[in-house]
N, C-alpha and C positions, 0 to 999 in steps of 0.2 A: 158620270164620274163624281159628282158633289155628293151623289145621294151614297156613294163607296165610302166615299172620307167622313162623311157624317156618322154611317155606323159603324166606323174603324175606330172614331175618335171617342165619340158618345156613349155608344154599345160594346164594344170591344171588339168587334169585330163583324163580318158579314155571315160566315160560314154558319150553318145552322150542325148543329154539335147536338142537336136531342139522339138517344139511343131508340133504336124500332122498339117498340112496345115486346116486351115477353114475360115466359110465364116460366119460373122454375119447375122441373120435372125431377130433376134426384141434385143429390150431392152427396158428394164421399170427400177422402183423403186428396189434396189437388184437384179437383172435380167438384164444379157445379154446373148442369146440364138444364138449358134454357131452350122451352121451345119458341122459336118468333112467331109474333102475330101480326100479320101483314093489313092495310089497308082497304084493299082495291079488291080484292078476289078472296071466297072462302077456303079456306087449306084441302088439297085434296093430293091422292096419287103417292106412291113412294117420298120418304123421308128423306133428304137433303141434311147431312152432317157436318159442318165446317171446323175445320180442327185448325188450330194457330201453332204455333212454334213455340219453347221455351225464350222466356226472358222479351218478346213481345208480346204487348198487351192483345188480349182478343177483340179488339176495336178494330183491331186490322182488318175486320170482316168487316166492320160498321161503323166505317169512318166517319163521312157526313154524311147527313139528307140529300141524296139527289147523287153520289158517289160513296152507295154503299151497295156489298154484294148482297149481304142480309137483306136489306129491303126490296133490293134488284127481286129477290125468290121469292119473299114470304107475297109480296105484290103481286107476281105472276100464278098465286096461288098456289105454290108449292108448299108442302111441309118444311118448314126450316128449322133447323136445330144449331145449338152452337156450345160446344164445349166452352168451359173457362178454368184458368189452371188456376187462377187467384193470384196473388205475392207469395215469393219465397223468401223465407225466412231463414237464420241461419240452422237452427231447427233441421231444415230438412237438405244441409250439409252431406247425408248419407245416402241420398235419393238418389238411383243411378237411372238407365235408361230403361233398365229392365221393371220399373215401378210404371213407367207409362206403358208400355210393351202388354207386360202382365197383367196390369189391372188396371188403371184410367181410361185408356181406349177399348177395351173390350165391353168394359161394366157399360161406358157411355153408349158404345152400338148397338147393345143388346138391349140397354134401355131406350133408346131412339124409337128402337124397331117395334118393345112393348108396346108404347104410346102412341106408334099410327099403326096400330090395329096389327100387329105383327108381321109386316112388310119389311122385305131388303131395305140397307141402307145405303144412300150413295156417298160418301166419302170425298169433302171436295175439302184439300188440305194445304198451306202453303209452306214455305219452307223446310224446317226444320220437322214440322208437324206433319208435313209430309211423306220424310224421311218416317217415320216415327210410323205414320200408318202404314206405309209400305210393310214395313218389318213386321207391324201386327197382323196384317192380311196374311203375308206368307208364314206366318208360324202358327197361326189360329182358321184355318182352313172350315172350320163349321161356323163361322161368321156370318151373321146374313148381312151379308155389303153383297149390293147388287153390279157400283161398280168404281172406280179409284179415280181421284181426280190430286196427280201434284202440280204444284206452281213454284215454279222458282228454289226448286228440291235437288243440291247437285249432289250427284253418285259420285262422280271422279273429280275428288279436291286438286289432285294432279291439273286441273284444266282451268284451275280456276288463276289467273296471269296477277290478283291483287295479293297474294298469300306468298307467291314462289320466291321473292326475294327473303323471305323469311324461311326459307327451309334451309340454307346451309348450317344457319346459325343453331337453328333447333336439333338439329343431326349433329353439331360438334359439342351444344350443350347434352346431347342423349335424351333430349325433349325437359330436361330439368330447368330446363328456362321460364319458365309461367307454372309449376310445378309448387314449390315454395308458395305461390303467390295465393291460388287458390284454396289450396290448402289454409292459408293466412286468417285467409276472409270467409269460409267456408261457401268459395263459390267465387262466378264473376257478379259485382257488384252494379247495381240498377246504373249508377251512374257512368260507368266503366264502359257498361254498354252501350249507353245513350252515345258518346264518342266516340266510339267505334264504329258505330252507322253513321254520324255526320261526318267521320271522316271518310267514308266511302263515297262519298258527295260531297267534298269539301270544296270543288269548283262552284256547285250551286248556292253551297254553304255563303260564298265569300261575295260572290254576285246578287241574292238574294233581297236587300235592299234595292240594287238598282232596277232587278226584275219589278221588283214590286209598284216601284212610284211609275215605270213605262206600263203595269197595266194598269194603271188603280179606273180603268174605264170598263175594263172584265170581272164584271163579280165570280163568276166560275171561278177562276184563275185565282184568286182573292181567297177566295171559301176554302181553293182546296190547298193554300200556300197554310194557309191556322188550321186546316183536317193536319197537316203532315206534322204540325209545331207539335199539337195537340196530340198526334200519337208518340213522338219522340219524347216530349215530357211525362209519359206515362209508362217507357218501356224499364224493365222488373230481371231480378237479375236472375245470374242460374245457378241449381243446386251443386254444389262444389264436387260429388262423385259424377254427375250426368258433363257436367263442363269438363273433369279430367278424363272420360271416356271417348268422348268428341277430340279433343285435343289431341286423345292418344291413338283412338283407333281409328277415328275419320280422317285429321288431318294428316297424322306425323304415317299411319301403317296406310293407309287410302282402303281401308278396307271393304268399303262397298264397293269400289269398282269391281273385285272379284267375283260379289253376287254372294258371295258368301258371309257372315255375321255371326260368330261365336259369341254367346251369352248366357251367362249364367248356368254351366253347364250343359249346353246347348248349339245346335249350329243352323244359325234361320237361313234357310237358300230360296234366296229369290225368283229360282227357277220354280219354284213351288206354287208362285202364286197364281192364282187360276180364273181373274177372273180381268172384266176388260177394264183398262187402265188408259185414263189421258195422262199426258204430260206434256206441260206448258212451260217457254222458257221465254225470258224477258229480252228482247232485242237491246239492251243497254244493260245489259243485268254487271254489274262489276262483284258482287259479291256469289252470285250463281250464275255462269254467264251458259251460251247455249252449249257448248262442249260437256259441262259439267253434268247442266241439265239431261241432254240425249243420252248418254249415257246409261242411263235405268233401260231406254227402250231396248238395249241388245240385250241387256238379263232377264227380260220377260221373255222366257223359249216357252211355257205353257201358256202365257194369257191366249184367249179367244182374240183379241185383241190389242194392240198397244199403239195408240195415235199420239202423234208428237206436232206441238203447231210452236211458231214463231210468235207473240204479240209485242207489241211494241211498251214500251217502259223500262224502268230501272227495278230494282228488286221487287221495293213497295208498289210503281207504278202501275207493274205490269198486273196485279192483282186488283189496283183498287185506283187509279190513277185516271185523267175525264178520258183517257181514248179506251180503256181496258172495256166503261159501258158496251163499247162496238166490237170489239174484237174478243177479246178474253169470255168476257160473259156470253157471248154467244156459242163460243166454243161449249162452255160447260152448260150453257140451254142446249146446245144441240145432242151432247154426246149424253146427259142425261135421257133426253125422252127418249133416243133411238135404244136404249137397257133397261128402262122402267117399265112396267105392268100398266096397263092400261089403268087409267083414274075412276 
């Protein structure tokens, strides 16, 4: 415990915060595509693609040392790769979904897939980012994605029980209620955001000091309380047309539950996508809970496969939280080698 307070007080804290060591490989518009270079083992076998969600940072792969999924693969010697969308500025105010759809995730896969030796890639995506590669897999069908990994990705906002008391009001406003707003700001703003996730935890929020002095005897617990500070203080807002599409066609019409997705002159159907798909959902999840998440698996009528697991945590946890090491990551070690090419 002494040696805790000494570099909580001294140091600033215990959590070790260096990023895994990597190497840029391209960059575009929203896109800089970084390969990891791991430790412990020389990179071999199918590429591994981690794709983040708008308005959080892509840390959420690599949070700390010792509680990172990034490290977790590039260590097990897998090729690791990791999108980053950067800051948005108000600049790209006019950026809808169909910018990532059509050209950030495709250009990223395909360039994943040049740089180890022309191999499928596996697509391991959380949230938002998730949603996002779903949509690109089923509309982009000569993709070499070998196979889909979401986490905490809900299809049916209907399911979601922290949003429903907001939908009467949104339905008598015609959804003009936050409408004005973004428009205002060209976008939801970084800080906006940040509040919006602590108030989805605002029990842990409000307890959080006392947790803290009961374990100052667990450095784990300690590291990964300043991993979560440390991503919260980093989360980046969204571009004002992508945030009024979401609002309008995710939350207020639910329109992925139907499998269906008109865009941009366009109709992506889900049924389309062809290839095998995990789907992980957070046993505490309150902003994507497991209804929301399961969901996707009845609109895979083509995949070869669609496996659905339980792991325990909250939205962030269930991805990157000390029990996900056991559960989660193993899910997506397993369900990668049992689709990969021999190394």
């Amino acid at each position: 415990m002494a040696a805790n307070v000494t570099d909580k007080v001294a140091k600033g804290g215990v959590a070790d915060l260096r990023p895994v060591p990597r190497v840029l490989i391209d960059r575009g518009p929203n896109r800089s595509v970084y390969r990891m270079t791991g430790q412990q083992a020389p990179a071999s076998g199918d590429p591994v693609l981690l794709v983040p969600p708008l308005a959080a940072p892509a840390l959420c792969f690599d949070l700390r040392r010792g509680c990172s999924l990034a490290e977790h693969l590039a260590d097990a010697g897998r090729r690791t790769y990791l999108v980053d969308y950067g800051s948005v500025a108000f600049a790209d105010r006019n950026l809808g979904i169909e910018h990532w759809i059509d050209d950030v995730l495709p250009r990223t896969i395909r360039k994943v897939s040049e740089d180890a030796g022309g191999r499928p890639v596996h697509v391991v995506a959380w949230c938002l980012g998730g949603i996002f590669s779903v949509l690109t897999a089923a509309d982009r069908p000569e993709l070499p994605i070998a196979s889909l990994t979401t986490i905490a990705s809900p299809f049916d906002y209907t399911a979601i029980p922290l949003v429903a008391p907001l939908r009467p009001l949104v339905e008598f406003t015609g959804g003009h209620i936050l409408t004005p707003f973004y428009r205002m700001f060209g976008g939801a703003p970084s800080a906006v955001v940040t509040q919006v996730f602590r108030a989805t935890g605002i029990e842990k929020e409000i307890t959080k000091p006392l947790a803290v002095l009961r374990n100052l005897d667990d450095r784990d617990y300690l590291a990964q309380i300043e991993a979560v500070d440390h991503f919260m203080a980093n989360m980046l807002a969204y571009p004002g047309r992508t945030f009024g599409q979401i609002y309008h066609r995710f939350f207020r019409a639910n329109d992925l539950s139907a499998g269906t997705f008109a865009l941009d002159g366009r109709t992506i159907s889900l049924s389309k996508l062809d290839i095998p798909t995990l789907v992980i959902a957070g046993e505490n999840d309150s902003i994507a809970p497991r209804g929301a998440v399961e969901r996707l698996v009845g609109l895979l009528e083509n995949a070869p496969e669609a496996r659905f697991h339980v792991a325990p945590g909250g939205h962030l946890g269930v991805l990157t939280g000390r029990r996900a090491r056991t559960t989660t990551w193993h899910h997506i070690d397993e369900f990668v080698d049992e689709h990969s090419s021999p190394r």
